[in-house]
N, C-alpha and C positions, 0 to 999 in steps of 0.2 A: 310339710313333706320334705322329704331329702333331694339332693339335687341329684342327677342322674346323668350319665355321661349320653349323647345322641347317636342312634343308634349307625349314622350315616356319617357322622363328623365327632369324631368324639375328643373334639377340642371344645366343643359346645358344650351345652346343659340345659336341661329341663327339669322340670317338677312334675308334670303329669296334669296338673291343672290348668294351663295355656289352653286358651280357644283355639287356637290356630292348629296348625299340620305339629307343631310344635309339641302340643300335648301328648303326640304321638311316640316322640322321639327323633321327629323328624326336622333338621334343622333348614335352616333354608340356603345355609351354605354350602350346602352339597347340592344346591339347584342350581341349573341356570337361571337369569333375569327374565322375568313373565310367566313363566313354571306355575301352571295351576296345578293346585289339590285339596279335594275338601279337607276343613279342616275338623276337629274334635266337637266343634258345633255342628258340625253339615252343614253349613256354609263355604265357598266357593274364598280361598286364597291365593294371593299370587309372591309369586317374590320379585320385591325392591330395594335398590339400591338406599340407604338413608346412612348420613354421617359416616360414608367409606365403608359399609359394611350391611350385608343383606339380610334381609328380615321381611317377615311373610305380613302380607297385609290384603284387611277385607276387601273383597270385592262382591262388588254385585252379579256382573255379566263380565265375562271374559271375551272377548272379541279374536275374533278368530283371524286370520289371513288367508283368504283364498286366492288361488291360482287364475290372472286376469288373462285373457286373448289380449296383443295388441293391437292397438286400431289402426297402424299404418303397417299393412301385412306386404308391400309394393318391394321388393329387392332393388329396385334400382334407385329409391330412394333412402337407401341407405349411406352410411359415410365412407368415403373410399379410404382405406388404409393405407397411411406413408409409405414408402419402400427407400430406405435410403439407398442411394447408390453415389458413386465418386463426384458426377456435377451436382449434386446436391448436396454434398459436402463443400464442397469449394461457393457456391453461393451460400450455404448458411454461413461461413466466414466474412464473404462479402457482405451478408447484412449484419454482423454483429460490429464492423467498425461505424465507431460512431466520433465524433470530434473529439472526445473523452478519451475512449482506446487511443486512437490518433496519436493523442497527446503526451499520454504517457508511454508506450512504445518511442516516441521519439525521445521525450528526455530520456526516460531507460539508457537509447545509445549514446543520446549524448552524455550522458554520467560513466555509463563503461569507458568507454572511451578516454575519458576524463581521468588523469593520475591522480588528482587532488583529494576524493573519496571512494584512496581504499582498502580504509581505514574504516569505514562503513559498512553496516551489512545489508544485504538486499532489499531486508523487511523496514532500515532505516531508509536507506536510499527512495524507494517506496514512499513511503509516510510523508516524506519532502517533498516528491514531485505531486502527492496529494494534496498537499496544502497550499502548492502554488498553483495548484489547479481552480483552487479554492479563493484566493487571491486573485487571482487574473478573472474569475466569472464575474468579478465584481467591478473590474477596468473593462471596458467592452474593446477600448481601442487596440489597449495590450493583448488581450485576447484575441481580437481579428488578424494582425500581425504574425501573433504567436502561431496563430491554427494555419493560417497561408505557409509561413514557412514549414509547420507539423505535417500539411498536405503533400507538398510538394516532396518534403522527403517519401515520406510514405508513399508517394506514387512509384518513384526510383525501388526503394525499399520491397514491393511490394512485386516487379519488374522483376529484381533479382532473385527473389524467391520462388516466385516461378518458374523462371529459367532454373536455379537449383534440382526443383523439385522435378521438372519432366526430367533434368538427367538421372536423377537419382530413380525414376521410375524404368528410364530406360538401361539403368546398368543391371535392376532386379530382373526383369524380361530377359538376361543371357543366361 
């Protein structure tokens, strides 16, 4: 028989002969995924997914989804929803330094700071204080050192930004 363009996708083809929904003219990529329909046999077809491309396949029972009650019907055992507000922005900061941030926040300044690289670009300057980050996890002593003095700046550091930030909150307020 002649090939025959599908009556729902007519990038397809068919013969007329196909068991499936197919014989019909009916391709299965104009279904969605699980899309039952009898097919040319009067048997029971679904469409699936095989080698990136959908095509109808036997089935026996198609399995339905029904709509369940759930069994913890109690509202107060439900999940209480976030509400971001300003102190909880300022403690999620406080939990995201970790000796890591610390660390590179301080060389950061210390390399600004620094005339010698600037000649470098950030994403280099970067990359550097990553690999000595990398370096010193593996001297624990250099590392203890390194992070007391990373600490203490960052405590000063951390002091002045704060003060920054309430006047800056207080000059929006006029």
């Amino acid at each position: 028989m002649a090939r025959k363009n599908c009556i729902n996708c007519p990038k397809m083809f068919y013969t007329g002969n196909e068991k499936s929904p197919l014989g019909f003219g009916l391709s299965a990529e104009g279904y969605d995924i699980n899309s039952a329909m009898e097919g040319h046999d009067n048997k029971l077809w679904a469409v699936e997914i095989k080698n990136n491309k959908k095509v109808w396949v036997k089935r026996e029972n198609i399995l339905k989804i029904t709509k369940e009650d759930p069994l913890i019907s109690d509202d107060s055992e439900k999940p209480q929803h976030f509400q971001p507000n300003e102190d909880n922005k300022d403690n999620k900061d406080k939990n995201r330094t970790n000796d890591y941030t610390i660390y590179i926040k301080y060389r950061l300044e210390n390399l600004d700071n620094n005339s010698d690289n600037k000649e470098m670009t950030k994403k280099q300057i970067f990359d550097s204080i990553r690999l000595e980050w990398q370096v010193l996890k593996k001297d624990k002593n250099k590392l203890k050192k390194e992070l007391e003095e990373a600490r203490k700046w960052y405590e000063k550091w951390s002091e002045e930004n704060k003060d920054n930030a309430t006047k800056k909150k207080g000059r929006n307020k006029n």
